[in-house]
Each structure stands twice: as structure tokens, then as C-alpha cells.
C-alpha positions as CSV (number, residue, x, y, z in Angstrom):
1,X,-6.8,-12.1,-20.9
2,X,-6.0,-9.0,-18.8
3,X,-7.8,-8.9,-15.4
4,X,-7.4,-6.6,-12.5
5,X,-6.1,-8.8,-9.3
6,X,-4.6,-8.2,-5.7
7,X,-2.4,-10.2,-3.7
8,X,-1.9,-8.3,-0.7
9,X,-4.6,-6.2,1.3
10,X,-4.2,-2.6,0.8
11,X,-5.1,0.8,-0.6
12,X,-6.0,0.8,-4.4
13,X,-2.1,0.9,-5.2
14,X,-2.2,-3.0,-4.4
15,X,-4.2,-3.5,-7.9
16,X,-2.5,-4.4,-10.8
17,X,-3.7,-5.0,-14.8
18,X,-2.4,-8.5,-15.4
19,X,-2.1,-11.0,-18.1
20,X,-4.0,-14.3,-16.9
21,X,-5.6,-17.2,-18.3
22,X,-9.0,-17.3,-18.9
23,X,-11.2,-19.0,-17.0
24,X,-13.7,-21.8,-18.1
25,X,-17.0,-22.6,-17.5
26,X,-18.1,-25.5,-15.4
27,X,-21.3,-27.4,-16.1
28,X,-23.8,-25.0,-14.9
29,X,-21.8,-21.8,-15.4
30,X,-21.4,-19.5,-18.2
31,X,-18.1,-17.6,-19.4
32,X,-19.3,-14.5,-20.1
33,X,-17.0,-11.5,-22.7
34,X,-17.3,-8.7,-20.4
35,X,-18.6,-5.6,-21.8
36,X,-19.1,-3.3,-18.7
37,X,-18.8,-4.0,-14.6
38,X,-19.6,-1.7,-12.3
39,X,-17.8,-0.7,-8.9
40,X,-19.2,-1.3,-5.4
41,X,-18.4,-0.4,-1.8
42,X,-18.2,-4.5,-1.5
43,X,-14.7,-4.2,-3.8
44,X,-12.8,-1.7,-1.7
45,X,-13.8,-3.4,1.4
46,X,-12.6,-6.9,0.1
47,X,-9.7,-4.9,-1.4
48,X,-8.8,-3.1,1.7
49,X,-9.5,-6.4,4.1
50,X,-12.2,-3.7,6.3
51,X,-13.8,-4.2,8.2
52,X,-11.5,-6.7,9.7
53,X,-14.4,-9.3,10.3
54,X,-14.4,-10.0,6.0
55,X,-11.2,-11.4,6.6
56,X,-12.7,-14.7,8.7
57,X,-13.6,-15.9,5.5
58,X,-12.0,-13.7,2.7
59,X,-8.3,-14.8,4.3
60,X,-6.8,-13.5,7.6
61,X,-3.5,-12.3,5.7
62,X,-3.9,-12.0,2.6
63,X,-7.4,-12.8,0.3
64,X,-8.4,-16.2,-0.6
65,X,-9.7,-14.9,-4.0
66,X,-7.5,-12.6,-5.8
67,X,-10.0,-11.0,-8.2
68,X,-12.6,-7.9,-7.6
69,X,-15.6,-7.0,-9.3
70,X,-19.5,-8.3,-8.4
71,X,-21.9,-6.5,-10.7
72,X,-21.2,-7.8,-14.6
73,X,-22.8,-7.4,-18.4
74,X,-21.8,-8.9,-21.3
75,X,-22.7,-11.4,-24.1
76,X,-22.1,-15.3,-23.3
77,X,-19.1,-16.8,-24.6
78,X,-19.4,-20.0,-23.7
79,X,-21.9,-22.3,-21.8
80,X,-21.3,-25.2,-19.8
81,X,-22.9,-28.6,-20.7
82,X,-26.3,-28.2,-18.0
83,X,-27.0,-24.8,-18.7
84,X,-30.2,-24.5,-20.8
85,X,-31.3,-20.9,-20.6
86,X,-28.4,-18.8,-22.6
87,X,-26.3,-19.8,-25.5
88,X,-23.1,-17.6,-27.0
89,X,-24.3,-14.2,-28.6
90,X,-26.8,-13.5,-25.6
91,X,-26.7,-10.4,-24.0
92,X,-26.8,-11.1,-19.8
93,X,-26.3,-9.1,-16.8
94,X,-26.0,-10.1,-13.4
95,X,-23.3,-10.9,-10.6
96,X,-20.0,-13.0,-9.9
97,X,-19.5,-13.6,-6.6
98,X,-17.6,-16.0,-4.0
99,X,-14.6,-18.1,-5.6
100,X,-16.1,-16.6,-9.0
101,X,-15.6,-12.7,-8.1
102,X,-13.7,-11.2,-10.8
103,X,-15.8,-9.0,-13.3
104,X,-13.4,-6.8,-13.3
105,X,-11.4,-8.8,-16.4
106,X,-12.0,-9.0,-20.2
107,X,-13.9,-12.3,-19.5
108,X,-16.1,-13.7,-16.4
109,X,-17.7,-17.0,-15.3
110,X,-20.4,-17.1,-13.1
111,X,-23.4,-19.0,-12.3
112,X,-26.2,-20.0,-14.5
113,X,-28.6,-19.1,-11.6
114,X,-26.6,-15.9,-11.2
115,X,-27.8,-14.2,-14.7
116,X,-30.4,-12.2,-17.0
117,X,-31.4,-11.2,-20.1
118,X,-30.3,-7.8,-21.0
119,X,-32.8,-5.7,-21.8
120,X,-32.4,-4.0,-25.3
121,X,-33.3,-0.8,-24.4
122,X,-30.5,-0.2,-21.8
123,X,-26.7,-0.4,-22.2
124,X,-24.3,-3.2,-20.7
125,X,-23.3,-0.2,-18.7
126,X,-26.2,0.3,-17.4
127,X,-27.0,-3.4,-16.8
128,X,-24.1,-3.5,-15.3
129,X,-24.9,-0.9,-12.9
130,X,-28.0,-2.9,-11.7
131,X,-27.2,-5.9,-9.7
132,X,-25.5,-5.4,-6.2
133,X,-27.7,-2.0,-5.7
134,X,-31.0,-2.9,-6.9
135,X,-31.1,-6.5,-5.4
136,X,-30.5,-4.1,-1.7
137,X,-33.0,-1.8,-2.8
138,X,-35.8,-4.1,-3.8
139,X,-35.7,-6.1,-1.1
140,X,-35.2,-3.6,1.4
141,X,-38.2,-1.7,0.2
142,X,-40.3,-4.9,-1.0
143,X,-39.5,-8.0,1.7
144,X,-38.2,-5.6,4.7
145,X,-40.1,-2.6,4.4
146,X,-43.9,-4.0,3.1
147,X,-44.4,-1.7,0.1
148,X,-48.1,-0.7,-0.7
149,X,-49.1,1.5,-3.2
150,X,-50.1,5.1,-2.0
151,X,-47.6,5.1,0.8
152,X,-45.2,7.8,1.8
153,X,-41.5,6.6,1.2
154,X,-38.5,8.8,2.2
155,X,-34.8,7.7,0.7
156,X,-31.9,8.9,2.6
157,X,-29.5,8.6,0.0
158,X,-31.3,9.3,-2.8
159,X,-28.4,10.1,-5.2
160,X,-26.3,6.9,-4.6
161,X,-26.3,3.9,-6.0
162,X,-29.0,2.3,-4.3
163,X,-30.7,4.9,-3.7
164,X,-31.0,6.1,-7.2
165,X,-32.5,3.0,-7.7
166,X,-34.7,2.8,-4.8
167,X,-36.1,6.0,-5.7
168,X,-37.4,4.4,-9.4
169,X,-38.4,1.0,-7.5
170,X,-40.7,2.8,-5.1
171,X,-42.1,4.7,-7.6
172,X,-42.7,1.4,-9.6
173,X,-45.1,0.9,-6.8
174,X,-47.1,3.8,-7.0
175,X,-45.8,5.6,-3.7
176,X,-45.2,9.0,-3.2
177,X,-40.9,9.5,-3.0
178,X,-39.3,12.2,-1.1
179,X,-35.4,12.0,-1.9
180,X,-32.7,13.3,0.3
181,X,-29.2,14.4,-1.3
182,X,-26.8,17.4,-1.6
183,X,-27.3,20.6,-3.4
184,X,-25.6,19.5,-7.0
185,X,-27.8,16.2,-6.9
186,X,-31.0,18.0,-6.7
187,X,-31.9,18.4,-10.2
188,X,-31.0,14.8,-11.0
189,X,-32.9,13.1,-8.0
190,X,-36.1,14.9,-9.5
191,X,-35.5,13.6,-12.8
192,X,-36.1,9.8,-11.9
193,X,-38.9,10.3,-10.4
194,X,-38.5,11.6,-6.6
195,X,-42.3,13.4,-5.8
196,X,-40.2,15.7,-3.4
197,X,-36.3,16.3,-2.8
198,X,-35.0,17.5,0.6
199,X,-31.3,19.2,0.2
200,X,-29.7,18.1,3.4
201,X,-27.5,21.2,3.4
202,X,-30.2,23.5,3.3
203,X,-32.8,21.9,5.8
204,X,-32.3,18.9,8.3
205,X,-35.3,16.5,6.6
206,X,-35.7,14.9,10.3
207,X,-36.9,18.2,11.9
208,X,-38.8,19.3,9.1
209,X,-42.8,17.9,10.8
210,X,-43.1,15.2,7.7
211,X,-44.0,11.7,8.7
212,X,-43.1,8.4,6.3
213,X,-44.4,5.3,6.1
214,X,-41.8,3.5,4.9
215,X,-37.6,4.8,5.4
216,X,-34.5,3.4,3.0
217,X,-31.6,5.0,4.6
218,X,-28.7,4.1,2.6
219,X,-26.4,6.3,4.4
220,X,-27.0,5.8,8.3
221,X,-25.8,9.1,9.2
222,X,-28.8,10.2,11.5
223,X,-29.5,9.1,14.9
224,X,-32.0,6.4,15.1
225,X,-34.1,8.4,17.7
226,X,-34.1,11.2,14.7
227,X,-35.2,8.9,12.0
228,X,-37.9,7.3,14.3
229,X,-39.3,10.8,15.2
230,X,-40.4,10.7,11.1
231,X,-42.0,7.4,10.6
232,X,-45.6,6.9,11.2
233,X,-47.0,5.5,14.1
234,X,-46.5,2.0,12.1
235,X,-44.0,3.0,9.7
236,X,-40.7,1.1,9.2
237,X,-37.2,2.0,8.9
238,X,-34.4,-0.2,6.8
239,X,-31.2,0.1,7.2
240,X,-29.7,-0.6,4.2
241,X,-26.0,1.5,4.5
242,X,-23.6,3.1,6.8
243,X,-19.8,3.4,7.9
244,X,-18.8,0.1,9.1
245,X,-15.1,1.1,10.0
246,X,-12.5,-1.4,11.0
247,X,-14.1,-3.3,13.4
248,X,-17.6,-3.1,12.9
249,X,-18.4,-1.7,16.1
250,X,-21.3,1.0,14.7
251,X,-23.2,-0.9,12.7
252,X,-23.5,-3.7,15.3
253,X,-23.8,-1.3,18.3
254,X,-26.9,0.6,15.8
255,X,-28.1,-3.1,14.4
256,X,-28.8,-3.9,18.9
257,X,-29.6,-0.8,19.6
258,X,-32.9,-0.9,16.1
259,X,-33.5,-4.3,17.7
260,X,-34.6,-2.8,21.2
261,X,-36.1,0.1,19.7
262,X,-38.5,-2.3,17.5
263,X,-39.1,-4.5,21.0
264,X,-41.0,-1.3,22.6
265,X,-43.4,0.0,20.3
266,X,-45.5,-0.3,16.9
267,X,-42.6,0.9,14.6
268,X,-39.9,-1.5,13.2
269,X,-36.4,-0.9,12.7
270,X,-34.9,-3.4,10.5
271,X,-31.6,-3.7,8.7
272,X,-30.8,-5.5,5.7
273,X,-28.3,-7.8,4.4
274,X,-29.3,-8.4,0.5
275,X,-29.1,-11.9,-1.3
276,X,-28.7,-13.3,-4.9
277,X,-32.0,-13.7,-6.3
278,X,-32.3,-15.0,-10.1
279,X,-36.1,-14.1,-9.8
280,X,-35.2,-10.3,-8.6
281,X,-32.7,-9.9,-11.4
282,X,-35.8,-10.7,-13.5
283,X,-37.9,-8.2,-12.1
284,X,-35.2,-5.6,-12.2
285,X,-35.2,-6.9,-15.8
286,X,-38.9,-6.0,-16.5
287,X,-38.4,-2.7,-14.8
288,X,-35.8,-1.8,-17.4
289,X,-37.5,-2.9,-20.0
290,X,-40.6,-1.1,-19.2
291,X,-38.7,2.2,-18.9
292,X,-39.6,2.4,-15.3
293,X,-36.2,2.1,-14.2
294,X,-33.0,3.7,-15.7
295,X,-29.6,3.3,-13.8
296,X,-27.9,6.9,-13.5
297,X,-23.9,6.3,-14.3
298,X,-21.7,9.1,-12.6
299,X,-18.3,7.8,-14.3
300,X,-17.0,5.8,-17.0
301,X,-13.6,4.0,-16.6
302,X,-10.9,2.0,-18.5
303,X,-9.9,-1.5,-16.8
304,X,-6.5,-0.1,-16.1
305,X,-8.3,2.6,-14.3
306,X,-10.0,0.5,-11.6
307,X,-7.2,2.2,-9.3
308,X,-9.0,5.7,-10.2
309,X,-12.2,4.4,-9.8
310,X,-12.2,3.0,-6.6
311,X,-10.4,5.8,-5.3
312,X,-13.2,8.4,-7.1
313,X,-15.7,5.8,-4.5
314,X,-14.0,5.8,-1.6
315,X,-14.6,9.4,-1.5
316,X,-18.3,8.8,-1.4
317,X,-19.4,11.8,-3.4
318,X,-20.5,8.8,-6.6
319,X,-24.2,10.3,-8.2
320,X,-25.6,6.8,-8.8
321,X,-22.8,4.3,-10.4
322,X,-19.2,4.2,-11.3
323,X,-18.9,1.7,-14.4
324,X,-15.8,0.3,-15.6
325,X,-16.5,0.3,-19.5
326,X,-14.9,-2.5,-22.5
327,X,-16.6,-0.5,-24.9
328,X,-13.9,2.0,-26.8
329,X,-16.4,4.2,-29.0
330,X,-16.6,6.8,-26.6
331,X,-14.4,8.7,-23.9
332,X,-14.6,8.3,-20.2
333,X,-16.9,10.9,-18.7
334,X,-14.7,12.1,-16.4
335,X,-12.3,12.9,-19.5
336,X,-14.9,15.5,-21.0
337,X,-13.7,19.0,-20.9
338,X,-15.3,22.4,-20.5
339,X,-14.3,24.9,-23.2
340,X,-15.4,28.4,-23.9
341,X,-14.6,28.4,-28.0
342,X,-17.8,26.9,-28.8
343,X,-20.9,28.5,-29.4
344,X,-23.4,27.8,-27.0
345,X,-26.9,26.3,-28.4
346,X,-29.6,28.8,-29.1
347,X,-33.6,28.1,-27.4
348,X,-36.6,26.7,-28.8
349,X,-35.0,23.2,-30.0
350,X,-37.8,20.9,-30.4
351,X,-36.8,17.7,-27.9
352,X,-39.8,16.9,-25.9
353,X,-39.9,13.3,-25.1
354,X,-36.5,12.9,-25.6
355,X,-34.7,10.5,-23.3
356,X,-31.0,9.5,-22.3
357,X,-30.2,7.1,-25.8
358,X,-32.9,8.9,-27.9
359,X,-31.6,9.7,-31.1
360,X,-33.0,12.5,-33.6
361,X,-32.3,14.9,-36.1
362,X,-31.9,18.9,-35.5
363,X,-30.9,21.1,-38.4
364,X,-30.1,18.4,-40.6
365,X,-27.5,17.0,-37.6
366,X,-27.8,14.2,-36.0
367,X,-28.1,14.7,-32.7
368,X,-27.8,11.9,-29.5
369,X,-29.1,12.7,-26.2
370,X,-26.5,12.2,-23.9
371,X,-26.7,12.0,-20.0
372,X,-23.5,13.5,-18.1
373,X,-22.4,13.5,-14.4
374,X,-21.6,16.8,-13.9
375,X,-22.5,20.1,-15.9
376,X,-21.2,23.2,-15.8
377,X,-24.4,25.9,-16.9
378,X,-23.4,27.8,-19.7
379,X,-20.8,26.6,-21.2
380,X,-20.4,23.5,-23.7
381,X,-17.6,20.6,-23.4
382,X,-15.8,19.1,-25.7
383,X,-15.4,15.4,-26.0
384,X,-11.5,15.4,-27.2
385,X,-12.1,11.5,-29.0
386,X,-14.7,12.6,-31.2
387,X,-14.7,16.2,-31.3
388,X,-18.0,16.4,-30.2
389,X,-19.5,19.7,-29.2
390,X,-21.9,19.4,-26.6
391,X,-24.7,21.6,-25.3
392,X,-25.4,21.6,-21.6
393,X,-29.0,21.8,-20.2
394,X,-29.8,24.7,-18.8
395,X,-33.0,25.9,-17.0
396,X,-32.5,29.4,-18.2
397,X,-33.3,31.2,-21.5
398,X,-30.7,29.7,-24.0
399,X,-32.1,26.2,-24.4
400,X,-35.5,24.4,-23.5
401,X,-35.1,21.3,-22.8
402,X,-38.5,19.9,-21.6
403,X,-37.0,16.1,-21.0
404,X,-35.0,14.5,-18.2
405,X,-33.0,17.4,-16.5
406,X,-29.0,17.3,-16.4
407,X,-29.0,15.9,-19.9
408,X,-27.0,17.3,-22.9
409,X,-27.4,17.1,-26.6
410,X,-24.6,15.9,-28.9
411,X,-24.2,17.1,-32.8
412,X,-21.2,17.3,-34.8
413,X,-19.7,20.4,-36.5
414,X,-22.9,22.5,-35.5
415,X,-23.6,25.8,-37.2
């Protein structure tokens, strides 16, 4: 099977698409035929050897485990002889970690205790996009920040991985969600859900008067004395992201410095370091599956393109996930192209309700609504594979699109 591995620690360059031989499953482990994985900021760390303290138990000079990839979705291909809760054909999603890291291959193995049941309404992309990031998010919000229904939740973040998750999770709980993310995330932070969205190049949301009871700050890039002056008088702040550089020294030095803070006073400051949890993978499950929570995927990928893809992360500009994709049907997102020979799609077409995957029919055409990463208003793209012309949602007068914003409709040979 091909399989992305690394020998040496190193910039993305050190990957390479191999040839290896597929792995088997143990007694309680199932091989899993891998149909999407998504990228985290755990690969490039492992893959770069950063901050130098993952090498204690990764491998001082080079890595113990030569594979990358944590978040996986697939259908089981084989089972070992204990497991009892999948068989071959299921759809799963869920995580390979430790000596079994390596989703990042055209087959997997991880632990029984380590999967789920897809949900049929999502993807494998978008199960795949689920793991790493929601495990951090719901227990950041849930065991480390106390969620109650009715409170005030702020997510710095809002557009990233975990925090396009958190953003759904705490809305699951019937809080009120402020989001916090650049201008061209906006529109797509108010689409899953945030009550409120903050544009951090506009308006600093820490000087703004508004108090929160509960904080996710999946970016760490404000003082804590800044972040404190926003929680209530017993709100609580969790750490749940931030630059770690190559020794570590910030995020210890900040982890001391919330501890102290939390000593002295009625608010807690508390960081987070999430675990594997078969029971939270369920949950995330039955969030899915309720349409309460729907995974936003920035880019699509080829498995000889994990190079790319970590590179497009490491730049830390990702709107929600990065997904390397086994799935041929359809080009890589970041392949569409904007053209200007297409005519652009006229108002008034009747798509209330619609959502990313709903499918209908408009002028006798089928039409799929599509969800894209980036949209240029006004103009249409192209999808060069299929030769799809594609209308972009706009907010002006020459569509009306009343569902999810930043979406785009899909038809063939319109007229």
C-alpha cells in the first residue's frame, strides 16, 4: 500500500509517498480502508521534532514511529479476533495514535476502543475532520470549563479547527456564542451558529466592555491579564492553543503564570491537554447525526500532497480543517478556478432550507449544494474535472440564497 512516512526530522520536504506493506490487525484492533484523514498541528510538530521536548518520547534523533496522521474515516477491512462492535463494510471514524499513528496511508489499524460509527449524513471527510479537534473542544468546554445552558461563551479562534467546532458544541448547549476571527472568516463563523462575531482586525474584543462566562482560546495570543479583564467575576478561561516554539518556554511560563492567577481570586484559568475518549467520539457522533454539528473543511488534498498540506497549515491561516481525501470523484478545492466566461446565476432561485450535501432540482438541472473555502463575489469557478460551473453566494442582488452563507450551487451545462 502507499503511505506517507519520514525518517529524519525536518520540514515537510522530509515526507515521502512510499510503497509499504500493509499492516494487520491485532486482536482488538481493526484495519481500517482509509477513505479520508485529516491534518493536525500534532503532525507537523511530530514531523518537525518541535518543540524539542516531543522528542523524549517520539526519539531524540530521529522518530520512533515513522508514519503521520491522527484523525481517520473509513470502512473496516478487517477485524481482529476480540473485537465485537464493527465487522468489514462499516463505516468508522476516529483516531490512530502512538505506535499506530499513520492515517495518512491507503489503510490504518487502530484500536477497537479508538473508533465510531459514521454517521450517514456526514462525509468520511468530514468524519475525518472530527476527532483530534472536537475531543479538545468538548472537553475544554464541557470537563474544564463547566458548561451550563444560558451562559455567555466567547471562542478565540473561532474559525479554526477547534474552534469551528467549539462554536457548534457550545451552541449544542444552549449558550449564547460570540466568535472571534479575521475579516474573510466572518460570514462563515455566523453560519454555524456564532450569536455574535468579533473581527479582531477591526476591534480588539478584550477592550470592547463585554464579560463571558466561560473563554475557549484556541489561539493564546492575548495577555492573560487581557483575557481575565472579560470573564465574569466566576468565569473561566481554557487554554486550549498557542505557539509552543522550540522549547516550550511560553506555554509553560503562561501554564505557571494561569496557575497563580487562579490561586488569588474567584476566576479560574485552566489549560487543557485533551484525551482519547471512545464515549466522546460517540457524542460527537450524535451531534453529527442530529445536524447540530457540521465540520467546515477549508482544503481537500491528494496523499502525495500531504507535503502541500502541511505546508498550507503551518501557515495558520486553515478556516476549519485540511482533509487529505481517497475519494477521486471530485477535484481538490484548492484546484477550483475563478473564470469570467460563465454567466453568472440570476436571483430569486428557490433554496431555502438547503444545506451543504442537499441535493435538488432547478430548471430541470440537478443541482448540489456545495460548500467552498474561499469565494470570490461575483464571479463563478470552474471545477476543471467535471466542468462544473459554479455559482458563488452572494449577499447582493444577483442570487438569494437564504441557507448557510459562503455556500455555492453546482449544475451542469446551465442555460
Amino acid at each position: 500500500m502507499k503511505a506517507i512516512v519520514f525518517h529524519h526530522y525536518g520540514s515537510p520536504d522530509v515526507l515521502k509517498c512510499e510503497e509499504i506493506a500493509r499492516p494487520t490487525a491485532g486482536d482488538n484492533e481493526v484495519l481500517i480502508k482509509v477513505r479520508a484523514a485529516a491534518l493536525n498541528p500534532y503532525d507537523w510538530h511530530f514531523m518537525r521534532g518541535m518543540p524539542y521536548l516531543i522528542r523524549a518520547m517520539a526519539g531524540l534523533r530521529k522518530p520512533k514511529v515513522t508514519r503521520l496522521g491522527f484523525d481517520v474515516a473509513g470502512q473496516v477491512e478487517a477485524v481482529g479476533r476480540k473485537v465485537t462492535q464493527f465487522k468489514p463494510g462499516d463505516p468508522v471514524f476516529g483516531a490512530c495514535a502512538g505506535a499506530r499513528a499513520g492515517a495518512f496511508a491507503e489503510y490504518a489499524c487502530t484500536s477497537e476502543s479508538a473508533l465510531a460509527m459514521k454517521p450517514h449524513n456526514v462525509t468520511f471527510e468530514q468524519a475525518a475532520a472530527v476527532p483530534m479537534c472536537a475531543l479538545t473542544a468538548l472537553q475544554g468546554l464541557r470537563d474544564k470549563g463547566h458548561i451550563k445552558p444560558g451562559q455567555k461563551v466567547l471562542v478565540n479562534g473561532a474559525a479554526g479547527g477547534v474552534g469551528s467546532l467549539a462554536v457548534q458544541i457550545a451552541k449544542s448547549f444552549g449558550t449564547e456564542v460570540t466568535g472571534v476571527c479575521s475579516t474573510r472568516n466572518v460570514d462563515m463563523v455566523r453560519s454555524i451558529g456564532a450569536d455574535h462575531v468579533i473581527d479582531y482586525t477591526q476591534q480588539d474584543f478584550t477592550k470592547r466592555g463585554h464579560r463571558y462566562d466561560l473563554i475557549l482560546d484556541a489561539v493564546g495570543n492575548r495577555p492573560l491579564s487581557a483575557m481575565r479583564r472579560i470573564l465574569s467575576s466566576n468565569g473561566i478561561l481554557v487554554m486550549a492553543g498557542g505557539q509552543a516554539g522550540r522549547w516550550m518556554i511560553g506555554p509553560v511560563a503562561r501554564a505557571i503564570q494561569a496557575s497563580l492567577l487562579s490561586r488569588f481570586g474567584s476566576q479560574k484559568l485552566v489549560g487543557l491537554l485533551a484525551r482519547a475518549s471512545k464515549e466522546d467520539l460517540s457524542i460527537m457522533r450524535d451531534l453529527m447525526a442530529a445536524g447540530k454539528v457540521t465540520p467546515v473543511i477549508d482544503r481537500r488534498y491528494k496523499l502525495n500532497e500531504v507535503p502541500a498540506a502541511i505546508r498550507y497549515l503551518e501557515e495558520g491561516h486553515a478556516r476549519g480543517k485540511v482533509v487529505i481525501s481517497f475519494d477521486d470523484s471530485h477535484k481538490a478545492s484548492n484546484q477550483i478556478e475563478t473564470t469570467s466566461n460563465f454567466r453568472r446565476v440570476p436571483a430569486g432561485l428557490d433554496t431555502s432550507g438547503g444545506q451543504v450535501g442537499h441535493q435538488s432540482r432547478i430548471r430541470g438541472k440537478k443541482v448540489v449544494v456545495r460548500q467552498l473555502p474561499r469565494q470570490d463575489p461575483g464571479h463563478l469557478l470552474k471545477d476543471r474535472r467535471h466542468d462544473l460551473v459554479v455559482g458563488v453566494y452572494l449577499r447582493g442582488k444577483e442570487a438569494n440564497f437564504e441557507f448557510l452563507s459562503r455556500i455555492a450551487i453546482s449544475m451542469r451545462d446551465p442555460r
